[in-house]
C-alpha positions as CSV (number, residue, x, y, z in Angstrom):
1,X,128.3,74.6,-31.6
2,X,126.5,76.7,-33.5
3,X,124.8,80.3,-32.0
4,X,121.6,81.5,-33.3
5,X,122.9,84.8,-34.8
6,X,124.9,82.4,-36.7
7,X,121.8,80.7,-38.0
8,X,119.8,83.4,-38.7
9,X,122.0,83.6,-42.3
10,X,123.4,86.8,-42.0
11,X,126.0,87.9,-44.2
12,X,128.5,91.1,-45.4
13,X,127.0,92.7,-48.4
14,X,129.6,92.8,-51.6
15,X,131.3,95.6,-51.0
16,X,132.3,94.2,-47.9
17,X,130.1,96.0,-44.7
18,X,128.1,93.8,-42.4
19,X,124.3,93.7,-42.9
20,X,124.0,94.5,-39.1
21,X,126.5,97.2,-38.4
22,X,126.3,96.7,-34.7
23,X,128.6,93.8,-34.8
24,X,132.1,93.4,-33.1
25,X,135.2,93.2,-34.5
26,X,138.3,90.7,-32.5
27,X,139.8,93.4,-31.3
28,X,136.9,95.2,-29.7
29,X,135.3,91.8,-28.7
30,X,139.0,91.2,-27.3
31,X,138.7,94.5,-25.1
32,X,135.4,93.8,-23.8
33,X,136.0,90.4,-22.5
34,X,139.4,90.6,-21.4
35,X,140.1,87.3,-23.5
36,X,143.3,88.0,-25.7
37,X,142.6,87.9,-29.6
38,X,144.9,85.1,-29.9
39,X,143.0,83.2,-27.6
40,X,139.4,83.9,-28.9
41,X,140.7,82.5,-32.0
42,X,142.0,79.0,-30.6
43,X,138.4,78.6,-28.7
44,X,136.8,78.7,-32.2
45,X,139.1,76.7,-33.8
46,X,138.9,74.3,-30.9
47,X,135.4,74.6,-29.8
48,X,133.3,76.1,-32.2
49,X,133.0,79.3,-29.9
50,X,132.6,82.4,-30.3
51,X,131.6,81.7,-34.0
52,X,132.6,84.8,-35.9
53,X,130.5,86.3,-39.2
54,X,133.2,86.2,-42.0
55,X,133.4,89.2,-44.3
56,X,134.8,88.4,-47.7
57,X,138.0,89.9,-46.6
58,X,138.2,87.4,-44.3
59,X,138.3,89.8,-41.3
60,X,135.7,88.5,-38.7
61,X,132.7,89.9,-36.9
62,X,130.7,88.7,-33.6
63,X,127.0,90.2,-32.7
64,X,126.9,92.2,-29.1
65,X,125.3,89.2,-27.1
66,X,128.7,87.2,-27.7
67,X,130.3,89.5,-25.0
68,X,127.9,88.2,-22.0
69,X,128.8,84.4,-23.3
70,X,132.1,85.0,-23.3
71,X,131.9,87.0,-20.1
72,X,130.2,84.0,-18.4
73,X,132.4,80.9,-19.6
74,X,135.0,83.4,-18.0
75,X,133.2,83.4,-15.2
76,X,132.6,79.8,-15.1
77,X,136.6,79.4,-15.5
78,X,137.4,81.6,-12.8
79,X,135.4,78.7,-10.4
80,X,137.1,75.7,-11.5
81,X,135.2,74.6,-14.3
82,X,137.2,73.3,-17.3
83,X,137.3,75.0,-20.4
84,X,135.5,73.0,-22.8
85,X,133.0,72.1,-20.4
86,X,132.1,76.0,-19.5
87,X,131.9,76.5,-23.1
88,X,129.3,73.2,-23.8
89,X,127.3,75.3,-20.5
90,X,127.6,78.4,-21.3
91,X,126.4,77.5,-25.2
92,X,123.4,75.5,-23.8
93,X,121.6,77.3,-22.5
94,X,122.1,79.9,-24.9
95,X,120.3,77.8,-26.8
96,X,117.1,77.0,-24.5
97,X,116.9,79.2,-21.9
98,X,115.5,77.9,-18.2
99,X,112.1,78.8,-17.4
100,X,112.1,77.6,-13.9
101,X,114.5,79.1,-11.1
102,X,113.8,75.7,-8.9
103,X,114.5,73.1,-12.1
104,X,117.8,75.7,-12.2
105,X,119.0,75.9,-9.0
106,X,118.7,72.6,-8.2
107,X,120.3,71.3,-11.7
108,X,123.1,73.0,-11.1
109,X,123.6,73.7,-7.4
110,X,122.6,70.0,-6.1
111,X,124.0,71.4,-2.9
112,X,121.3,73.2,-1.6
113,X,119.0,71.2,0.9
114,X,115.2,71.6,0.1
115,X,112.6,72.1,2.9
116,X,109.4,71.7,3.0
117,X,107.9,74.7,4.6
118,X,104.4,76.4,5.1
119,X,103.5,79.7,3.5
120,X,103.3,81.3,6.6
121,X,107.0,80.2,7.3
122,X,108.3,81.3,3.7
123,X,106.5,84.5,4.1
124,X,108.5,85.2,6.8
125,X,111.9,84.2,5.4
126,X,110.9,86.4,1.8
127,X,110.4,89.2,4.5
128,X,113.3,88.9,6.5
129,X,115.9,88.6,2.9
130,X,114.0,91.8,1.6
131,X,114.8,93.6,4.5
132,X,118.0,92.7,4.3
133,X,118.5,93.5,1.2
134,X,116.8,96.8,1.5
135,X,119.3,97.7,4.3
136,X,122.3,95.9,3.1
137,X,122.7,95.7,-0.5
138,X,123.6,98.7,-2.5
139,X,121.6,99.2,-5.8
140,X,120.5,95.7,-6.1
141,X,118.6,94.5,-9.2
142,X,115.7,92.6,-7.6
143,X,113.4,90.2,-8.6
144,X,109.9,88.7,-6.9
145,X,108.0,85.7,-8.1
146,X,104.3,85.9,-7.1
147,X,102.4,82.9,-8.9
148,X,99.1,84.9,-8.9
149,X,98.3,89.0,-9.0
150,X,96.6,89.2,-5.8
151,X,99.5,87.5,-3.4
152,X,101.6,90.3,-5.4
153,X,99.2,93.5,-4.6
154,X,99.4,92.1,-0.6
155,X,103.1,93.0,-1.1
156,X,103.0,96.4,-3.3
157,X,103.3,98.5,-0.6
158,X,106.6,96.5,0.6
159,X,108.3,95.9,-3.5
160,X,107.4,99.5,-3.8
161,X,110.1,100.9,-1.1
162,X,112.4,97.9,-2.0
163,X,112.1,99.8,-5.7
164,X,113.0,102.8,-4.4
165,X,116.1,101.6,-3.7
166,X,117.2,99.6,-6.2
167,X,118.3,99.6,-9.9
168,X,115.6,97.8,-11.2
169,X,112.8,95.7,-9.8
170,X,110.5,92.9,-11.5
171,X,107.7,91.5,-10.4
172,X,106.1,88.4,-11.9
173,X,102.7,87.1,-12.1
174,X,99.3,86.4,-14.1
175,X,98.7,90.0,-14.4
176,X,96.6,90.5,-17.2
177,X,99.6,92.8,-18.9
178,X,103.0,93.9,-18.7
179,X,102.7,97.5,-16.8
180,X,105.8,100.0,-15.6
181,X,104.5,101.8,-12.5
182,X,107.0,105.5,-11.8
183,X,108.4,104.5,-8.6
184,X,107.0,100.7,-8.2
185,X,108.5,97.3,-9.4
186,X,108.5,96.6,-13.0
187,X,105.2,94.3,-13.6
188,X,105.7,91.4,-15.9
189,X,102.9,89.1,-17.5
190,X,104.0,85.6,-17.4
191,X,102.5,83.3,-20.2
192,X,100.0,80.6,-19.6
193,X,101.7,77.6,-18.9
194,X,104.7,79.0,-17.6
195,X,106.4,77.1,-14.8
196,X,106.8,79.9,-12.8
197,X,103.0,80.4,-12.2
198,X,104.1,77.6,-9.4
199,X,107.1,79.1,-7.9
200,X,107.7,81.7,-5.0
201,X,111.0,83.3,-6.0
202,X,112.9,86.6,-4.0
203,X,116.2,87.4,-6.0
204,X,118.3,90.1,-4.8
205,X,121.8,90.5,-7.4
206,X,124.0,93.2,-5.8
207,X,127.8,92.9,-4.7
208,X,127.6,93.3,-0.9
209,X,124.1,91.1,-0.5
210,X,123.7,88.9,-2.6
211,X,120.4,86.1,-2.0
212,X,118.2,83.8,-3.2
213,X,115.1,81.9,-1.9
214,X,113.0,79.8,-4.5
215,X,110.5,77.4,-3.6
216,X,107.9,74.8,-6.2
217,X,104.3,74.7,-4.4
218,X,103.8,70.9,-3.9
219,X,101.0,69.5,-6.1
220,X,97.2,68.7,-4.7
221,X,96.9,71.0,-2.3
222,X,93.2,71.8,-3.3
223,X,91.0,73.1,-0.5
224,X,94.6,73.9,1.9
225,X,93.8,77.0,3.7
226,X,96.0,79.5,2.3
227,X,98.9,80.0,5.2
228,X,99.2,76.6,5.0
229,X,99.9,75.5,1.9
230,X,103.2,73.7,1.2
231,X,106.6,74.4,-0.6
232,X,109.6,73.0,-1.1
233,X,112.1,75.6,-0.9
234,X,115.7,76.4,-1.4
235,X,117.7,79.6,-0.9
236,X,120.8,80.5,-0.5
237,X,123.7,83.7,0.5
238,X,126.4,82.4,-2.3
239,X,127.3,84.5,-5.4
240,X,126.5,81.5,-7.6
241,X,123.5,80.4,-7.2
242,X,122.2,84.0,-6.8
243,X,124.0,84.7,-10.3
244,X,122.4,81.7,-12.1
245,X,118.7,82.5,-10.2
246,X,119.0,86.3,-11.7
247,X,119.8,85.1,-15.2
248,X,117.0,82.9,-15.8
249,X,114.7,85.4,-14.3
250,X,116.2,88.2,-16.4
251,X,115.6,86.0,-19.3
252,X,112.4,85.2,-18.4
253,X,111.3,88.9,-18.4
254,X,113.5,89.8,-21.9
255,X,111.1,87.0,-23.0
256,X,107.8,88.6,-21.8
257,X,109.3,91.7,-23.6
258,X,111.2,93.8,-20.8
259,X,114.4,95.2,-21.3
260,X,117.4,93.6,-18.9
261,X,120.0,93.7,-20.6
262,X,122.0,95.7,-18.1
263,X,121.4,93.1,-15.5
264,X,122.6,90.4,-18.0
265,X,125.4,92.4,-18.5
266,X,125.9,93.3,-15.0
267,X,126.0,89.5,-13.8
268,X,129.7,88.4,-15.1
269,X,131.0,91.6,-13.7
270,X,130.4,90.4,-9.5
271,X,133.0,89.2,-7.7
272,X,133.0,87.7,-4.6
273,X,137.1,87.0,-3.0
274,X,137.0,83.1,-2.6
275,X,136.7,83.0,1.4
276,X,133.7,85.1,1.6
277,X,132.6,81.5,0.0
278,X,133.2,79.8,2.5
279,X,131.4,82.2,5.1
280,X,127.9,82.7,2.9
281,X,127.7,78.7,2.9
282,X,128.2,78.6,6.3
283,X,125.3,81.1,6.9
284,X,122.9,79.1,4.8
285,X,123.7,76.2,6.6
286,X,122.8,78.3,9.5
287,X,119.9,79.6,8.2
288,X,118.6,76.0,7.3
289,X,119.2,75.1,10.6
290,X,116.7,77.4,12.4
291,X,113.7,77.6,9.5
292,X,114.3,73.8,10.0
293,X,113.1,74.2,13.9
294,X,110.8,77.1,13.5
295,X,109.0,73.8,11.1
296,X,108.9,71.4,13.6
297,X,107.6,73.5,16.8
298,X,105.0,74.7,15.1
């Protein structure tokens, strides 16, 4: 495995200082992670990861974004996942970022049962999570997928009190550019192309609420009346899917050049006890249960 700062041929000038003065040493990377020097070391003899920038004393050095890696196959160890096979993860998609919350979410979190649902019917389920969240969740970081700039501006006036109370809010779209509004959701430009411009995404990241909902707009729709055009959707209460949802958007924005580097760095840091778990699944399965019947009587 090899990470792209290591690519990018940096090296320690002669008299022994790294070009890029920012970088770690073991011992502060050590402190920052939790992982014990001694350990650190065996990963990248083993693995290949973290790989460390020699200087020619031999002493080695590892760039910032090695801390949220590290922090993450931590994570990933903390749920079960063998070591070796957090670190291939974890390393991946490093390497190639998602672009697509639903190809995400239902990659790696195969339990989660998709609906197909109506507009109308996932307008009201986006409502009733962000008004949870606005009650319930403490200084969440908050992200809203829109597809297109005018569903968004039907919604300012709601994102704008969720941004009043959170730590940061995005908003995504085909808006023309990115714009920062004083007091109003972050908005971000997404590319042409992007997969996104076909999803409906509401992610909420906060200890106490965590939540999810994505949903793919199902091709050939053309001439649908609005309310009832058709989604396949998937959400969900548990940490894990919510953490993994809130990376690849935060990536997504970093990529359309927003700063979110306290989110990423924010994510490895949540911790659920194990039987809360238990409970969130059991309210999504709930929660499937009725949107599933609100479907079929209407």
């Amino acid at each position: 495995m090899t990470t792209s700062w290591a690519k990018s041929g940096q090296r320690a000038g002669q008299n022994g200082r790294e070009v890029n003065p920012g970088t770690l040493t073991i011992g502060e990377l050590s402190r920052r992670t939790g992982i014990s020097a001694s350990n650190l070391r065996m990963w990248e003899s083993r693995y290949g990861f973290p790989l460390a920038l020699r200087l020619p004393s031999g002493h080695r050095r590892y760039p910032e974004e090695v801390v949220d890696s590290i922090l993450r196959v931590k994570q990933r160890r903390e749920v079960g996942v063998r070591l070796e096979a957090a670190i291939t993860e974890v390393s991946q998609f490093a390497a190639s970022p998602a672009t697509s919350v639903w190809a995400e979410l239902r990659e790696r979190h195969p339990h989660l049962r998709p609906h197909r649902l109506r507009k109308s019917t996932l307008l009201a389920l986006s409502w009733a999570l962000e008004d949870e969240c606005c009650a319930r969740a403490s200084s969440p970081w908050l992200f809203g997928a829109f597809q297109r700039e005018k569903y968004y501006r039907r919604a300012e006036g709601r994102w704008r009190d969720l941004a009043r109370t959170s730590r940061g809010t995005w908003a995504l779209a085909d808006f023309p550019d990115n714009v920062a509004r004083p007091d109003a959701p972050f908005e971000v430009a997404l590319p042409d192309g992007a997969p996104m411009h076909r999803e409906w995404t509401l992610a909420c990241l906060a200890e106490d609420f965590p939540a999810v909902l994505t949903a793919w707009e199902i091709p050939g729709q053309v001439g649908v009346v609005d309310r009832d055009r058709v989604f396949e959707s998937v959400w969900s209460l548990e940490p894990e899917p919510v953490r993994d949802a809130s990376r690849t958007l935060a990536h997504i924005v970093a990529d359309a050049g927003c700063d979110t580097r306290a989110v990423l760095h924010d994510l490895d840091r949540m911790r659920v006890p194990e039987p809360h778990h238990r409970d969130l699944r059991r309210a999504t399965d709930l929660f499937n249960r009725v949107v599933a019947y609100v479907e079929k009587v209407r």
